[in-house]
VOPAGU-2260 file (C-alpha; in pm, 1 decimal, decimal comma):
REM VOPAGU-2260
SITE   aa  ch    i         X         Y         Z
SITE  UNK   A    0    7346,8    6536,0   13899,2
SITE  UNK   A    1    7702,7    6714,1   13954,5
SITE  UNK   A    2    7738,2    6710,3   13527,1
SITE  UNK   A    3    7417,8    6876,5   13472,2
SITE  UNK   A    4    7522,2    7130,3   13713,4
SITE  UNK   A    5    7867,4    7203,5   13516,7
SITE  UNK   A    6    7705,3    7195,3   13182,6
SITE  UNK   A    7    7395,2    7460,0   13322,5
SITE  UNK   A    8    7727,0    7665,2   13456,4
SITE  UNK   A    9    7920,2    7683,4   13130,7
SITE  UNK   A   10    7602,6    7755,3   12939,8
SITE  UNK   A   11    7544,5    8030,0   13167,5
SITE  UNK   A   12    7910,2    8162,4   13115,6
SITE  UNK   A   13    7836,4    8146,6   12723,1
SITE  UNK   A   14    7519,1    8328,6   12723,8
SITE  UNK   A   15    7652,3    8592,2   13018,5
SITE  UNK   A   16    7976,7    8600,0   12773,2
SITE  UNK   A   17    7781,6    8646,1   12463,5
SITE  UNK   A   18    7544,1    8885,1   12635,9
SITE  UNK   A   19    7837,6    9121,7   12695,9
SITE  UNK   A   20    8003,4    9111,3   12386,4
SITE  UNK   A   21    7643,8    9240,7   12209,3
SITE  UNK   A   22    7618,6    9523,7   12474,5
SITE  UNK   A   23    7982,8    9619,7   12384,8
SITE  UNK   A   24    7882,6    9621,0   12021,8
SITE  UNK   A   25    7534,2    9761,0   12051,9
SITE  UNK   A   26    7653,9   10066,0   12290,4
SITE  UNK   A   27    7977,2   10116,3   12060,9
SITE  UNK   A   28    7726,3   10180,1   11765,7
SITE  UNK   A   29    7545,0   10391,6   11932,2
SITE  UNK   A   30    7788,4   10616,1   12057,6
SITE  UNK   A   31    7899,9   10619,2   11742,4
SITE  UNK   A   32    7643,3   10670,7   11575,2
SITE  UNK   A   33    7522,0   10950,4   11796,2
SITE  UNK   A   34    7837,1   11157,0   11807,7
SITE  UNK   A   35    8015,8   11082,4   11465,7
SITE  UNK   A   36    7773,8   11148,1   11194,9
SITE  UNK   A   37    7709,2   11535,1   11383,6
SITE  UNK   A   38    8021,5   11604,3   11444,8
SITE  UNK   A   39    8227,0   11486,0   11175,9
SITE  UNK   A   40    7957,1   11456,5   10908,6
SITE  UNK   A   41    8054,8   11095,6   10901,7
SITE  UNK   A   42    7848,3   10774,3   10844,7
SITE  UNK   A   43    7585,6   10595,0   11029,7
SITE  UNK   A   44    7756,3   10235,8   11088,0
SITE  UNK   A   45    7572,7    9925,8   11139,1
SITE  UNK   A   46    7639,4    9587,4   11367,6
SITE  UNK   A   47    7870,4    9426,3   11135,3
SITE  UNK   A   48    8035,9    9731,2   11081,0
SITE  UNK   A   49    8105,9    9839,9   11439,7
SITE  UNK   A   50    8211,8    9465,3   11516,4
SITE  UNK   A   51    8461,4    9535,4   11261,1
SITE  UNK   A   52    8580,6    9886,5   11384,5
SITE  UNK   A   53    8612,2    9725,2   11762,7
SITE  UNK   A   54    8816,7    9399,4   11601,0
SITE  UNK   A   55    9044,6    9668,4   11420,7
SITE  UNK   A   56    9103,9    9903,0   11754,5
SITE  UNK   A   57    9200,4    9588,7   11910,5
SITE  UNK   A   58    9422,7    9463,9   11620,3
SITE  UNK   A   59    9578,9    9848,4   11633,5
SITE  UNK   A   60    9580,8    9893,3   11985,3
SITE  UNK   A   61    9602,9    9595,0   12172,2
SITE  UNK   A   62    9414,9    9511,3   12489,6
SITE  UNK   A   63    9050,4    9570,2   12562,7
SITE  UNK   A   64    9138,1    9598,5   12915,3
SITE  UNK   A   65    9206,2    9324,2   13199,5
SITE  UNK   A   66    9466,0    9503,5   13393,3
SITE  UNK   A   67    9766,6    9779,4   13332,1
SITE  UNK   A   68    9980,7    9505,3   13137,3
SITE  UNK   A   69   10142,9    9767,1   12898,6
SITE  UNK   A   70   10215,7   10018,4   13168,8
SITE  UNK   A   71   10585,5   10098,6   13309,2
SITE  UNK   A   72   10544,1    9979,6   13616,9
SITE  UNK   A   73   10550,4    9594,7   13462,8
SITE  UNK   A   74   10786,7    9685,4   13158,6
SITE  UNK   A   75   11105,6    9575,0   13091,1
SITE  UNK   A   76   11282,6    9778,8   13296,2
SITE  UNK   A   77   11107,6    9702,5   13660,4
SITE  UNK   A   78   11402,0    9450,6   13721,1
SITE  UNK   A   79   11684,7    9666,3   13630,5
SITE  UNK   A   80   11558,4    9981,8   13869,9
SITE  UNK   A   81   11462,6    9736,6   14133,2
SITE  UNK   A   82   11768,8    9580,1   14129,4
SITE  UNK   A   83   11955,4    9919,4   14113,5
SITE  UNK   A   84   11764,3   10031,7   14382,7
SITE  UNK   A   85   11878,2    9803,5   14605,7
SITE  UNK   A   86   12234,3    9804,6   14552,1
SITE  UNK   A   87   12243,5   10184,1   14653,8
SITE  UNK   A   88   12275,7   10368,2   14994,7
SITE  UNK   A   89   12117,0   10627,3   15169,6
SITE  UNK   A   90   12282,4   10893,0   14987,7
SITE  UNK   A   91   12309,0   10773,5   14642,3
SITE  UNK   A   92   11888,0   10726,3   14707,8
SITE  UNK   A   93   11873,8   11080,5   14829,3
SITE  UNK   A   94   12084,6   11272,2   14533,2
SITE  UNK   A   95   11851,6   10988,1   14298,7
SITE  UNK   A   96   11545,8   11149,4   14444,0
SITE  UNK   A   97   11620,4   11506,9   14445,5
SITE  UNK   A   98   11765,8   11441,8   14057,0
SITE  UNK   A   99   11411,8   11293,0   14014,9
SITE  UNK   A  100   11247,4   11641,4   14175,5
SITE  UNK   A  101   11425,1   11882,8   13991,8
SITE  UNK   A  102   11400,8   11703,8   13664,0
SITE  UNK   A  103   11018,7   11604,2   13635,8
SITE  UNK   A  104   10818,4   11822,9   13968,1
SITE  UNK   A  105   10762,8   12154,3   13921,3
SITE  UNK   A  106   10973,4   12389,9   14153,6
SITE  UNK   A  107   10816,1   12767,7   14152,0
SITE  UNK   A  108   11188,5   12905,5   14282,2
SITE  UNK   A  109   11356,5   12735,7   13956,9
SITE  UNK   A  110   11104,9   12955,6   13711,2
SITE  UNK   A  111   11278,1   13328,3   13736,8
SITE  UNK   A  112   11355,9   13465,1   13416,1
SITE  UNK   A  113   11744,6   13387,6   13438,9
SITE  UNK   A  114   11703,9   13068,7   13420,3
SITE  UNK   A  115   11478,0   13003,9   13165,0
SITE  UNK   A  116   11607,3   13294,7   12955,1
SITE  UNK   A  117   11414,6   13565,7   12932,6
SITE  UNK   A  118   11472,3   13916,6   12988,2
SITE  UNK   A  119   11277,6   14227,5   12973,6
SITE  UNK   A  120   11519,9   14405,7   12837,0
């Protein structure tokens, strides 16, 4: 009884699986085929083709989602700050974060015309 249950359970996964993948495909084409041919004056694509545009976007562009993998928070440098981090005090973390501030937040007093210069005159 328990193997008939597994083998109703994977079948399910295949057809739930393959279910998806056409509704990917199927809404794909017709987005694109909506927008694209009015906008751009470009072609009507079929099935095949649009399976074939979505295998290229992933071959160019990697991941079809499944989490931030490629972001910076997991890149190759997340061991180096964390580790620098650590090693510094209070006030090496303070000057780090105001250096931080003035470099990437926008500060309305830092915008007067001698600094970024211009002059009326």
């Amino acid at each position: 009884m328990k193997k008939s249950v597994k083998v109703v359970k994977v079948l399910f996964l295949i057809v739930l699986g393959a279910g998806i993948v056409c509704a990917i495909i199927w809404s794909t084409m017709y987005l694109w085929n909506w927008l694209v041919p009015e906008l751009f004056n470009g072609p009507v694509i079929n099935i095949w083709q649009t399976l074939g545009l979505l295998a290229l976007s992933r071959i160019l562009f990697g991941r079809w989602g499944g989490g931030h993998k490629h972001s910076h928070a997991h890149g190759p440098w997340k061991n180096y700050w964390r580790q620098r981090w650590r090693t510094m005090d209070a006030s090496e973390r303070e000057r780090f974060k105001e250096k931080m501030k003035e470099k990437w937040c926008f500060n309305p007093k830092s915008t007067s015309a001698a600094e970024t210069g211009t002059s009326n005159g």
